[in-house]
N, C-alpha and C positions, 0 to 999 in steps of 0.2 A: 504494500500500500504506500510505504515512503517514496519506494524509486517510481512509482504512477506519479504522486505527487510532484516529486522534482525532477520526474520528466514533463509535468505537465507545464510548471510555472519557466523549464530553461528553454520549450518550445516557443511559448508565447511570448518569453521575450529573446528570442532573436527573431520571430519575427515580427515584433513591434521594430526593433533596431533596423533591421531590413526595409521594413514599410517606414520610417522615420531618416535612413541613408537615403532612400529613391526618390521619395516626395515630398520630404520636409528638409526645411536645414535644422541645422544644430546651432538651437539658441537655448540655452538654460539658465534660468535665476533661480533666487537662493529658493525662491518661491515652490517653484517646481520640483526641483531637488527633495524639499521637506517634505511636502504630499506626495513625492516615491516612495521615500525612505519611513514614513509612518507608513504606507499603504501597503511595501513589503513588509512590514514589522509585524501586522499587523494579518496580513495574509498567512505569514508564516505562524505567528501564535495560532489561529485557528487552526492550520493545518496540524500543527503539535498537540493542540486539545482535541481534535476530533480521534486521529490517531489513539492518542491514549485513552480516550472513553472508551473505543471501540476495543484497546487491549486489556484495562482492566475492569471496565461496567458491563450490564447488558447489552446486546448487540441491538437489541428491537429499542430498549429508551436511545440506548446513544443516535441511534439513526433518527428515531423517532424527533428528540432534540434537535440534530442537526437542520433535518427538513422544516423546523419550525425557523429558520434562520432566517425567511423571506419575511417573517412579520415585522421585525425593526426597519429594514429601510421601508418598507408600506407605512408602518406609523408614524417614520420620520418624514415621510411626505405627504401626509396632511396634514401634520402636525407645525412643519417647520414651510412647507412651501404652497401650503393652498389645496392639494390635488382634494379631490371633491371624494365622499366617502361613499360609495357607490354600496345596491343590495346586499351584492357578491363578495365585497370585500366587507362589509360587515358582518354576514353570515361567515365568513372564514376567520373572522375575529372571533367568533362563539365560538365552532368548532377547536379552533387551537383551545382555548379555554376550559374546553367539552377535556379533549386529547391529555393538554396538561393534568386534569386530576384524574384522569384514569393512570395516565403511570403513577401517579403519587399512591393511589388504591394499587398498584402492582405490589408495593413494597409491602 
């Protein structure tokens, strides 16, 4: 599962480099630099935590957890940028909610 993972992230970026050599120039501020550097920090921590759930917790919560990963950026966008809260994404906000205390009743 390590080497999927650090084959996935050395894939994507060489070809960001590639697609960034052909069609963009190379202009960096310190700006740009920081949001890499926290957003591999950052990718990499997940990658490490999901890893380890997956080798020392249950397989069905760990996964189950992980899959819930989509509701923070959704809440962060309507929260923080306006997006309108539509039926579908409110019912998928019960359901996680539904999901979260059934694993808690697993234990």
């Amino acid at each position: 599962m390590i080497a999927i993972s650090m084959l996935y992230f050395a894939v994507a970026s060489v070809a960001l480099f590639l697609y960034t050599l052909l069609f963009r120039s190379f202009e960096f501020d310190g700006i740009s630099i920081g949001i890499g550097l926290v957003g591999g920090l950052c990718a990499f921590g997940a990658t490490w935590a999901i890893l380890n759930a997956l080798r020392f917790g249950k397989v069905s919560t760990s996964w189950t957890i992980f899959g819930l990963s989509l509701v923070i950026p959704t809440m962060a966008s309507i929260i923080f940028w306006g997006e309108r809260l539509t039926l579908t994404k409110g019912l998928g906000f019960v359901l996680v909610c539904i999901s979260i205390a059934l694993i808690g009743k697993d234990r």
